[in-house]
C-alpha positions as CSV (number, residue, x, y, z in Angstrom):
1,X,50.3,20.1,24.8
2,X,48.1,18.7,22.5
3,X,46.7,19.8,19.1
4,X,44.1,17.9,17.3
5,X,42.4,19.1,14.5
6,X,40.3,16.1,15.3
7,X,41.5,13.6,18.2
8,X,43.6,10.9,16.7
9,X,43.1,7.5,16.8
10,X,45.3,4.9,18.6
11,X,48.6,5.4,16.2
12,X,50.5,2.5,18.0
13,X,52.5,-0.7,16.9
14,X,49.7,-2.1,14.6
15,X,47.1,-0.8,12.1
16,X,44.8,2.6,12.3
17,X,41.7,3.4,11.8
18,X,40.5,7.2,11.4
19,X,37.1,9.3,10.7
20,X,39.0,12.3,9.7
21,X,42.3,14.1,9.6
22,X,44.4,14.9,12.8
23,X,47.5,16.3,14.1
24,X,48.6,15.9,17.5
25,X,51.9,16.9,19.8
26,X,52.5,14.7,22.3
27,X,55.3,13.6,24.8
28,X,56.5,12.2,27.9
29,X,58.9,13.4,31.0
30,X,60.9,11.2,33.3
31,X,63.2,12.7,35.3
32,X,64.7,10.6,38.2
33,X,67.1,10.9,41.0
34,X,69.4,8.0,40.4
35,X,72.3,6.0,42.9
36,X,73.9,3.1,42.3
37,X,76.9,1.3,44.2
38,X,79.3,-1.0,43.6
39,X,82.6,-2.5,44.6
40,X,85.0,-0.1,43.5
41,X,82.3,3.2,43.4
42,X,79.4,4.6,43.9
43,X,77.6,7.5,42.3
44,X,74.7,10.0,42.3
45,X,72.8,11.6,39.9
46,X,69.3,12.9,38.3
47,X,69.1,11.4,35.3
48,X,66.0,10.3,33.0
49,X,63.7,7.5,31.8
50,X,63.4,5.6,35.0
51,X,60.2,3.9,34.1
52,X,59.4,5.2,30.7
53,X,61.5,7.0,28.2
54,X,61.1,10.6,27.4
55,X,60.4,11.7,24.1
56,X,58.7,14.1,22.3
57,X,56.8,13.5,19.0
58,X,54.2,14.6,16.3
59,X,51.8,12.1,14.6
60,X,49.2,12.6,12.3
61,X,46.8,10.5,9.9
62,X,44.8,11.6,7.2
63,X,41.2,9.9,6.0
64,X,41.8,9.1,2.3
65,X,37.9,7.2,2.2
66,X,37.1,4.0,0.8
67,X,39.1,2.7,4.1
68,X,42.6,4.1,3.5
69,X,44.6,6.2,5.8
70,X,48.1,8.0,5.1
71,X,50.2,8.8,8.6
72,X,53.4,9.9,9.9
73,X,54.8,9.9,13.4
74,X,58.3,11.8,14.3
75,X,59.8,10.8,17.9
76,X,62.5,12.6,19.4
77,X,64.4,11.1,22.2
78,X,65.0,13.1,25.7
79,X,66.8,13.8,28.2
80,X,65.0,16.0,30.9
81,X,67.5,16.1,33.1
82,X,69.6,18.1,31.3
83,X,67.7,19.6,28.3
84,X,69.4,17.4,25.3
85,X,68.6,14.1,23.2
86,X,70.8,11.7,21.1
87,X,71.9,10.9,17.7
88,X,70.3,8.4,15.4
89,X,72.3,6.8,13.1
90,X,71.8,7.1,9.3
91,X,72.8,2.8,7.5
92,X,72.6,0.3,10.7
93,X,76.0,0.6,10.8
94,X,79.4,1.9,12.7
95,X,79.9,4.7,10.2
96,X,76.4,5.9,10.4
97,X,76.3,6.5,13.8
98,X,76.1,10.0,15.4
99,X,79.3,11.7,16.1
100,X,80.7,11.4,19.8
101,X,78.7,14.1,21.8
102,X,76.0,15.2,19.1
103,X,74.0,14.8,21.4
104,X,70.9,16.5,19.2
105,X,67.4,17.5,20.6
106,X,65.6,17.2,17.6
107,X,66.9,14.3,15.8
108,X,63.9,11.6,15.3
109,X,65.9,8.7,16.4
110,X,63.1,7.0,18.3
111,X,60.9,7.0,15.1
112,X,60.3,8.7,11.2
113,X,57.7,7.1,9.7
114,X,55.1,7.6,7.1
115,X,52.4,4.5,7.1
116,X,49.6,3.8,4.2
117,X,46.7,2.4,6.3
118,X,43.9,0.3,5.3
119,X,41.6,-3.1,5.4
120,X,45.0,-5.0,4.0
121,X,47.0,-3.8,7.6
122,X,49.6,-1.2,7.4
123,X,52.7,-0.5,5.5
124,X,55.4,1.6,6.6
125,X,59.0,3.4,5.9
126,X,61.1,4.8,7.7
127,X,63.4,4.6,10.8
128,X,61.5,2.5,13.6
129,X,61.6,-0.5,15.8
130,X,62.2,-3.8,14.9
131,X,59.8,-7.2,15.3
132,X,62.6,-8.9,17.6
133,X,62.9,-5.9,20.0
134,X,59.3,-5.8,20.0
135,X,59.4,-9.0,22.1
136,X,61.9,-8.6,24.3
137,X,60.0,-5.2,25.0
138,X,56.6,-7.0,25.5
139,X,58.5,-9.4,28.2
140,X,59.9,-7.4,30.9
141,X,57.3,-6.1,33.4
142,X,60.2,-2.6,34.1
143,X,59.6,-1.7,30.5
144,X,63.2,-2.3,29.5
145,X,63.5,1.4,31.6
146,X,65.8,2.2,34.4
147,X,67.8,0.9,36.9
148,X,65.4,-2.6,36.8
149,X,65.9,-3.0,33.2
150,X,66.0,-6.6,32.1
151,X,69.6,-8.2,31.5
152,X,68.1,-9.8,28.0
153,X,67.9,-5.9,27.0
154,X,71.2,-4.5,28.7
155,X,73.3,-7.5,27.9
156,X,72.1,-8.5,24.7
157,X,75.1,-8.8,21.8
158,X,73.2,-7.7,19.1
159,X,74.7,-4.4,18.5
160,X,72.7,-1.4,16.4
161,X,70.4,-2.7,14.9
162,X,69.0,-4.5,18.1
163,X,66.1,-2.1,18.8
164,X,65.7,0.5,15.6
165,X,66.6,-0.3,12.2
166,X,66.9,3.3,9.8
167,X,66.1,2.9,6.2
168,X,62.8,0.0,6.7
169,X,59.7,-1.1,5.8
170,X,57.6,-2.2,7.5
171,X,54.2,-4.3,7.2
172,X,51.6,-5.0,10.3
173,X,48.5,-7.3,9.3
174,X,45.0,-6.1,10.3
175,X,43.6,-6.4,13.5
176,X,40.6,-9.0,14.0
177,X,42.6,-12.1,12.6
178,X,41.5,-15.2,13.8
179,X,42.7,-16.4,16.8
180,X,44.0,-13.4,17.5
181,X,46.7,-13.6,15.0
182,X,49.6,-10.7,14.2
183,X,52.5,-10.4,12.1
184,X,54.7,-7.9,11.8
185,X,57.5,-8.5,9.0
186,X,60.3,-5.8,8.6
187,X,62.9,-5.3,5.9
188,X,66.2,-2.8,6.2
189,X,68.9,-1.4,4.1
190,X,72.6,-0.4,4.7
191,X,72.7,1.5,1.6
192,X,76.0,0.6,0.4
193,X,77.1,0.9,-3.2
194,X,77.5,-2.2,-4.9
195,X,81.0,-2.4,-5.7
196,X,82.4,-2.4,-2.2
197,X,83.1,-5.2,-0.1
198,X,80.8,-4.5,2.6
199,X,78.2,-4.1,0.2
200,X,75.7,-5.5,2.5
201,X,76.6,-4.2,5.4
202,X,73.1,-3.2,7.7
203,X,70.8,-4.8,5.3
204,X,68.3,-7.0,7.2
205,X,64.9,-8.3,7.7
206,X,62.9,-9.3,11.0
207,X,59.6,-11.4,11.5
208,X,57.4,-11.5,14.5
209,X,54.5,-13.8,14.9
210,X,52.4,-14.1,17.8
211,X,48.7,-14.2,19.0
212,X,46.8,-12.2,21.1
213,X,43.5,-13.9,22.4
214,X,42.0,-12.1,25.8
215,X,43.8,-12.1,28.5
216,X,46.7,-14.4,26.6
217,X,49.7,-13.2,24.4
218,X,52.4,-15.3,23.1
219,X,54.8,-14.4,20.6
220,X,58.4,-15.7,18.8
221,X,60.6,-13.4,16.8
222,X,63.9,-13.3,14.6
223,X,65.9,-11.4,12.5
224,X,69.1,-11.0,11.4
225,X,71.4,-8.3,10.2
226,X,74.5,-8.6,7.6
227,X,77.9,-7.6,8.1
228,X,81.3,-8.2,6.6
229,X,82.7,-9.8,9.5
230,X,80.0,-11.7,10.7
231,X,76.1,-11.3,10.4
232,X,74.0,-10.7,13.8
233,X,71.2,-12.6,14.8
234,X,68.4,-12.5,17.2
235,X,65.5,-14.7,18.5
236,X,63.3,-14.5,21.1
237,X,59.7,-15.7,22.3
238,X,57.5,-14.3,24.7
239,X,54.5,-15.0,26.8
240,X,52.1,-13.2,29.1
241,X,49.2,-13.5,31.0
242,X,47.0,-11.0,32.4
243,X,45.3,-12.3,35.5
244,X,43.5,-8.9,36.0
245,X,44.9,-9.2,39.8
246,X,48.1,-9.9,38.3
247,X,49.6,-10.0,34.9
248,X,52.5,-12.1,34.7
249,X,55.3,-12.3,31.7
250,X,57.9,-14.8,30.7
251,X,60.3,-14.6,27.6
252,X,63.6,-16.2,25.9
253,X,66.4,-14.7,24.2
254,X,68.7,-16.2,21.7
255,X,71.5,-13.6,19.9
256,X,74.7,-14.3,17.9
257,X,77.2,-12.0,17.2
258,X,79.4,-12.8,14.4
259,X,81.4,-16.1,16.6
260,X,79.5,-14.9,19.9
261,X,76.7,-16.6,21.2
262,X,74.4,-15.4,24.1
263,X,71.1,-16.4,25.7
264,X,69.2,-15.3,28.5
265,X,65.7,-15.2,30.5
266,X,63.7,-13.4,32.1
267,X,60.2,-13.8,34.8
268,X,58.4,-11.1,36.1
269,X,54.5,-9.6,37.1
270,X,53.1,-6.5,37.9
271,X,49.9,-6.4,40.5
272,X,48.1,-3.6,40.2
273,X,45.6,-1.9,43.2
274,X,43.9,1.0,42.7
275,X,45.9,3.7,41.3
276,X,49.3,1.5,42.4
277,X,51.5,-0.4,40.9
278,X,53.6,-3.2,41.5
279,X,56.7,-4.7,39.5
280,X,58.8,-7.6,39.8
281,X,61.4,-9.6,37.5
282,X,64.5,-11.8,37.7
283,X,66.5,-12.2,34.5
284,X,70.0,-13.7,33.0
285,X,71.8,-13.3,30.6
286,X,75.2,-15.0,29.4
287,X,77.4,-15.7,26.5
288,X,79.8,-18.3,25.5
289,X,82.6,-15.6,25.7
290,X,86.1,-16.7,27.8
291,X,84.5,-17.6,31.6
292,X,81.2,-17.3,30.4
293,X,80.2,-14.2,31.2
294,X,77.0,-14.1,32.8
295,X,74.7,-10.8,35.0
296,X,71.7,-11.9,37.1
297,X,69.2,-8.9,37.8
298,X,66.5,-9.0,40.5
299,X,64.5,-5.8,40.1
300,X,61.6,-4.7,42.1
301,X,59.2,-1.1,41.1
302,X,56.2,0.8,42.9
303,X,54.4,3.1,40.8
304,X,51.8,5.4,42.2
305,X,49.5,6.8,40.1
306,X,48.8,10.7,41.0
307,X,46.4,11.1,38.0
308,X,46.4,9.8,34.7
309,X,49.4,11.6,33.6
310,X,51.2,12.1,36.3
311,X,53.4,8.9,38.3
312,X,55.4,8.7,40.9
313,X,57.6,5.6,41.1
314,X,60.6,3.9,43.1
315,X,62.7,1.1,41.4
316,X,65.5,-0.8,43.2
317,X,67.2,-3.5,41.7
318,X,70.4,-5.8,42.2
319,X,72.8,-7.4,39.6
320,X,75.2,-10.0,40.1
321,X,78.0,-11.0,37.9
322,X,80.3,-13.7,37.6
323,X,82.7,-15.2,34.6
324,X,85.0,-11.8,34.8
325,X,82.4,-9.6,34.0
326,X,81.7,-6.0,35.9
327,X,78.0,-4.6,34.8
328,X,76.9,-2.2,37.7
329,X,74.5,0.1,37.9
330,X,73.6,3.7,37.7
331,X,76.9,4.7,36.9
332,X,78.4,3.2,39.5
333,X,81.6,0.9,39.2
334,X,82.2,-3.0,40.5
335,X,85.1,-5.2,39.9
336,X,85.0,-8.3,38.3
337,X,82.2,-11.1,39.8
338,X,81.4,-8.5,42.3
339,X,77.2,-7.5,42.3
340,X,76.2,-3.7,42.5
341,X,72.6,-2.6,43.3
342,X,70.8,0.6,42.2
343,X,67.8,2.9,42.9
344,X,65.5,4.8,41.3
345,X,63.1,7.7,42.2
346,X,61.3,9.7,40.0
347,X,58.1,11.2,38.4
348,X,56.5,10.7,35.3
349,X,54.0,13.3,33.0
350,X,52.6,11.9,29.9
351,X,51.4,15.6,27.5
């Protein structure tokens, strides 16, 4: 259910421009019936955010005139298929992180921002994603959601700070650069007193650079996070290409982990017909862990359209492993270098 005062302008992962003040509820529901199989066994469930992650949120901006703009945005994470959500965590770091089970309706762990708005871009605090997840996000065609979820997202090394970062700021340039040019720079803090020896333990920074010209986007990110026993790092570059009859996306991933290295790819496109959808991607990822460790994810999706709130959708997808290591899907269990496959079936409501 929506509540504008006046409707709200596009309050998304750049710069905002508003005629007036606004407040606004908004959400989304994905619950899915869920199987997946693997060597050892299978399981069924319902579970949630097969093609889009539930949430639940409140956003609002204020015109301050002259071309300034003051906003906040709080995002709950959901769980629809059985009523709760999930901790956040409170320094970027093990100790911060929600106790096991607190699993919390309305903590904000998706976002908690407050943004100053104007000409010079956007600035904003607060807990929120990072520039180098914003590229591996942009990259997979499945939306990083579900049982077709890329392996550079549900592999990656990069630990907790690989999505969301708590304590940040955060600065997005203006839209209408030339070239299409957009940065979006991002600095974090573990909050550590200084006379400890992990003083800078979940302090970090991130940087993403790109350009978006018509139907062509292309972007490379990094950013690293400090810890005591080894920092964490993260690169990635993306590209896609919207075809209109097909959009296609390609993207890179480079992570270290303290002494662990991984990498991976991932190609995919979406072809859209009337009010269907369809999804496809292949991806690997792999680290320079004892055997090399390495899962290889084919993933295809059909989304229907009902209207433009409501989706129905079907996701299968297969993952193979090899170098000891036993990912499977849906809850399901496979030994080691054995594959497992998954489905998906669901609806979607965006409120």
């Amino acid at each position: 259910m929506k509540k504008p005062l006046i409707a709200l302008a596009v309050l998304g992962g750049s710069n905002l421009v508003a005629a007036q003040s606004s407040l606004t509820v908004f959400g989304i529901i994905d619950t899915t019936l869920q199987y997946g199989t693997g060597s050892i066994a299978s399981r069924k469930q319902l579970g949630a955010n097969g093609i889009t992650a539930a949430r639940l949120g409140f956003r609002g901006l204020e015109d301050l005139g002259g071309g300034l703009a003051a906003g906040f945005w709080l995002e709950s994470q959901l769980f629809p298929d059985n009523g709760t959500g999930t901790g956040s965590n409170t320094n970027n770091q093990a100790s911060g992180a929600a106790p096991a089970g607190a699993a919390q309706l309305m903590t904000f762990n998706r976002r908690s921002t407050v943004s100053f708005l104007g000409p010079f871009g956007e600035i904003r605090a607060g807990r929120d994603f990072l520039p180098q997840y914003y590229n591996i996000a942009q990259a997979d065609p499945l939306n990083n959601t579900g049982v077709g979820a890329s392996t550079t997202f549900t592999s990656a090394i990069t630990g907790i700070t690989f999505i969301r970062a708590s304590n940040s700021v955060h600065y997005f340039t203006p839209q209408g650069l030339p070239f299409g040019l957009f940065v979006h720079a991002a600095y974090y803090l573990g909050e550590n007193a200084s006379n400890v020896a992990n003083k800078d333990d979940g302090n970090g920074y991130g940087l993403r650079v790109g350009l978006a010209n018509g139907p062509f986007t292309a972007a490379v990110a990094t950013g690293r996070t400090r810890y005591a026993v080894g920092d964490v790092h993260q690169s990635n570059a993306t590209v896609t290409y919207d075809a209109r009859f097909v959009r296609v996306f390609g993207g890179l991933s480079r992570d270290k982990n303290a002494s662990l290295h991984g990498k991976g790819w991932i190609l995919g496109a979406t072809a859209p017909f009337g009010p269907h959808l369809l999804k496809l991607a292949y991806s690997r990822y792999e680290t320079d862990a004892s055997g090399n460790p390495q899962a290889r994810k084919l993933a295809f999706g059909y989304q229907y359209e009902m209207s433009k709130r409501t989706a129905l959708y079907a996701t299968i997808a297969c993952v193979g492993n090899s170098g000891g290591l036993t990912t499977a899907l849906n809850g399901s269990i496979t030994a080691p270098n054995k594959s497992s496959r998954g489905m998906d079936l669901g609806i979607r409501h965006i409120f």
